[in-house]
Backbone bond lengths (Angstrom), bond angles and torsions (degrees), N, CA, C in turn:
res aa  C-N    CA-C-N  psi(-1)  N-CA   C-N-CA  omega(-1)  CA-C   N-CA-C  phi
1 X - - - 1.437 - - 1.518 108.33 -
2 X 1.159 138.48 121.95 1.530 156.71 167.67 1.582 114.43 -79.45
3 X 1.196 118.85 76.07 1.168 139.03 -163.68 1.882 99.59 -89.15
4 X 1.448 114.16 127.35 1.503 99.58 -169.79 1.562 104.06 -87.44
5 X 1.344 115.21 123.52 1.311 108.01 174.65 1.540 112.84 -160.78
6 X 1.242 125.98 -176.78 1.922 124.95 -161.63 1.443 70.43 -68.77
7 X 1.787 127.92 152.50 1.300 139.76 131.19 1.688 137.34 -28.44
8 X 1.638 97.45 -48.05 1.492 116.81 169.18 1.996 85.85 -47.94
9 X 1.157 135.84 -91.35 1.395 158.89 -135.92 1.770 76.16 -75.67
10 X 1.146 141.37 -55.85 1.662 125.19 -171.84 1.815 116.13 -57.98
11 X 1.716 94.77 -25.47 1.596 85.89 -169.45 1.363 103.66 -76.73
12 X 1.548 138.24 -21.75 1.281 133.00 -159.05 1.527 95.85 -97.34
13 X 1.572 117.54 -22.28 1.776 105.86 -165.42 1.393 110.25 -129.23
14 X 1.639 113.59 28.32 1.192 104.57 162.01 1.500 132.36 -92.84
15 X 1.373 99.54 8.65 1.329 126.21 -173.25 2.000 95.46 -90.06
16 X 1.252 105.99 -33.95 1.425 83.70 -174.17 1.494 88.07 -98.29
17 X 1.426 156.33 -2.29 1.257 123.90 -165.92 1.225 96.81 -99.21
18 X 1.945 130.47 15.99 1.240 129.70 -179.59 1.984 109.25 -87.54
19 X 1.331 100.77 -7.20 1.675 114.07 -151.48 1.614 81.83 -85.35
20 X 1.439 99.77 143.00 1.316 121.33 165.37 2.063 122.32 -39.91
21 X 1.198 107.23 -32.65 1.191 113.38 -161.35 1.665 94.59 -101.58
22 X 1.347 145.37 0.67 1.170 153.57 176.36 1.541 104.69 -89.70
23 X 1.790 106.20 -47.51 1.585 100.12 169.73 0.731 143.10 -88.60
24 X 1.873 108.98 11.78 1.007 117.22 175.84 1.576 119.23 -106.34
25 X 1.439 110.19 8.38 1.694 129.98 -153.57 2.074 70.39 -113.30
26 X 1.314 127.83 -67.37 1.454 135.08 179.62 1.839 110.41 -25.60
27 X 1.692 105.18 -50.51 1.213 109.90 -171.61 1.408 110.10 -88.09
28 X 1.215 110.74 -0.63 1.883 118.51 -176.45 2.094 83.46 -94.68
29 X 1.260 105.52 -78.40 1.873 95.20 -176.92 1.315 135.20 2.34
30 X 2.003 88.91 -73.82 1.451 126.99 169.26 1.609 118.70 -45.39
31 X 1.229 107.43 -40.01 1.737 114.10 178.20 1.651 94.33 -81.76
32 X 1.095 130.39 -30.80 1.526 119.51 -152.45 1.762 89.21 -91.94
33 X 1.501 103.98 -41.65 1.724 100.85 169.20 1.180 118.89 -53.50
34 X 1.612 126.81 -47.30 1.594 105.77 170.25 1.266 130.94 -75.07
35 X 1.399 111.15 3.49 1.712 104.31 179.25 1.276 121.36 -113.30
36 X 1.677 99.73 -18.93 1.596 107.89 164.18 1.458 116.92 -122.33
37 X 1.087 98.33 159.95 1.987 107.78 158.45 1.349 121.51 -59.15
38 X 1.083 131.59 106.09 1.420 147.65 -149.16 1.615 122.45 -117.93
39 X 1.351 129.94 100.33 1.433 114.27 178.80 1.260 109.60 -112.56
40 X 1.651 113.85 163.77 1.239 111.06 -32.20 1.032 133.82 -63.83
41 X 1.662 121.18 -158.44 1.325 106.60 -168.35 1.659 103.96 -75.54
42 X 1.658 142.37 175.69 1.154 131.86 -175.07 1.094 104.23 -70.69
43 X 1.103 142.53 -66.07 1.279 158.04 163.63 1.510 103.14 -9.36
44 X 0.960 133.90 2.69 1.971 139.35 -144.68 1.477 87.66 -154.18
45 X 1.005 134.78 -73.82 1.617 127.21 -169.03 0.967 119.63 -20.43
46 X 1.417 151.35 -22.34 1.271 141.47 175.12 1.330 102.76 -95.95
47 X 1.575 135.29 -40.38 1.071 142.46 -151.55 1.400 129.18 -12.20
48 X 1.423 108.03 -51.18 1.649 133.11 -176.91 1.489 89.97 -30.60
49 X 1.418 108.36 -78.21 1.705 120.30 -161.28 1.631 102.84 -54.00
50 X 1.010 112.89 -8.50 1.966 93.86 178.61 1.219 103.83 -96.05
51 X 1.376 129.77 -0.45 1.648 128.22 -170.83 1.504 97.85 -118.86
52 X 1.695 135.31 -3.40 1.162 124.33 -173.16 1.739 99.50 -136.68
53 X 0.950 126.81 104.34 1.513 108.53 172.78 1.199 134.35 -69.29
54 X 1.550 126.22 -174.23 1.496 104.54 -162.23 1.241 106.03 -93.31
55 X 1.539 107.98 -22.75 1.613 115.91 -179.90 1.591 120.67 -83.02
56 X 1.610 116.06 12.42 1.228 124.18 173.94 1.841 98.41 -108.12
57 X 1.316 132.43 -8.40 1.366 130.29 -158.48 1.472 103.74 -86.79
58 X 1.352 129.72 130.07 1.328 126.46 176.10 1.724 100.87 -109.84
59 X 1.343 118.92 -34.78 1.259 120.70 -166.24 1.794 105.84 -142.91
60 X 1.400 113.20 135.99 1.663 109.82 172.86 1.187 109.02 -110.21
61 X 1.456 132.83 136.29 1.927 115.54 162.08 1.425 97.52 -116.14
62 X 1.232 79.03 128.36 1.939 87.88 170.28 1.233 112.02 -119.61
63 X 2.107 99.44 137.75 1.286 115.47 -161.12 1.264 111.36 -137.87
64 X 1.513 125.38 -148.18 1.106 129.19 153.47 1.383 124.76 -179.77
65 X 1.413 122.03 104.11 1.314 115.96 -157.89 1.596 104.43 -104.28
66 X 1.380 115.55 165.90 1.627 94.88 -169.70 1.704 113.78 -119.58
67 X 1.148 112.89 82.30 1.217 144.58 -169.63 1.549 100.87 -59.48
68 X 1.478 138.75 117.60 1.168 132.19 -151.82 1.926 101.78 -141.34
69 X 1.457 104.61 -11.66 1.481 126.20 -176.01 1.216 128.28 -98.74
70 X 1.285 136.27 134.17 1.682 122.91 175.01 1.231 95.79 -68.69
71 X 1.587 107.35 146.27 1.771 123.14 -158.49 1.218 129.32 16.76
72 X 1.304 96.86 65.89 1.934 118.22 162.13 1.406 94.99 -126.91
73 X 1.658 131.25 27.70 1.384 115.20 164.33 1.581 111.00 -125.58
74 X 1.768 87.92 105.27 2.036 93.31 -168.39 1.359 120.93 -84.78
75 X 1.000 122.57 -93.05 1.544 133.20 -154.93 1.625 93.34 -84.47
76 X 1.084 118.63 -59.49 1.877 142.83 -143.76 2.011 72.19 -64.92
77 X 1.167 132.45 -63.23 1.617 110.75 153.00 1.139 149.29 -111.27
78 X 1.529 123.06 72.62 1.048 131.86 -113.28 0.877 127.64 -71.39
79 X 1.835 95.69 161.97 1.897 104.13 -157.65 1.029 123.10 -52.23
80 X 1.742 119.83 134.03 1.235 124.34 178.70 1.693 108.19 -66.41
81 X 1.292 135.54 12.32 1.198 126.52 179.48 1.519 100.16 -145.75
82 X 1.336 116.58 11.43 1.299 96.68 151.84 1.655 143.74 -38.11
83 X 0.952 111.34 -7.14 1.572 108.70 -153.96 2.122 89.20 -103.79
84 X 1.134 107.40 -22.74 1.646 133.41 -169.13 1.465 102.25 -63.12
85 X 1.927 110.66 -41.81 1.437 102.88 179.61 1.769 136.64 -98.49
């Protein structure tokens, strides 16, 4: 699976997006994207990692907040207007 993301962040996790249970979490998304309204957009889900590299990361928290609004999805993928403040 060719997951778009910074390279630094592809060399360490393309090993797990090869595992059976990653393509199968991909093909659950994809169905839930065509039947519902989905944020962010797919195209955006990885986003974080193209604005932070892997060799700048000291610490990750992983969460999940449940963002149900067009632009109520901030940092966790980051803000499309960050650069504004």
């Amino acid at each position: 699976m060719d997951v778009k993301i910074e390279e630094g962040w592809k060399k360490y996790l393309n090993e797990e997006f090869a595992k059976p249970y990653f393509k199968e979490l991909v093909q659950l998304v994809k169905s839930e994207y065509q039947k519902h309204t989905c944020y962010p957009p797919g195209n955006q889900i990885f986003n974080a990692f193209n604005h932070c590299s892997f060799k700048n990361v000291k610490v990750v928290i992983i969460g999940q907040d449940p963002y149900h609004r067009k632009g109520q999805a901030p940092v966790s993928y980051t803000h499309l207007r960050a650069h504004e403040t």
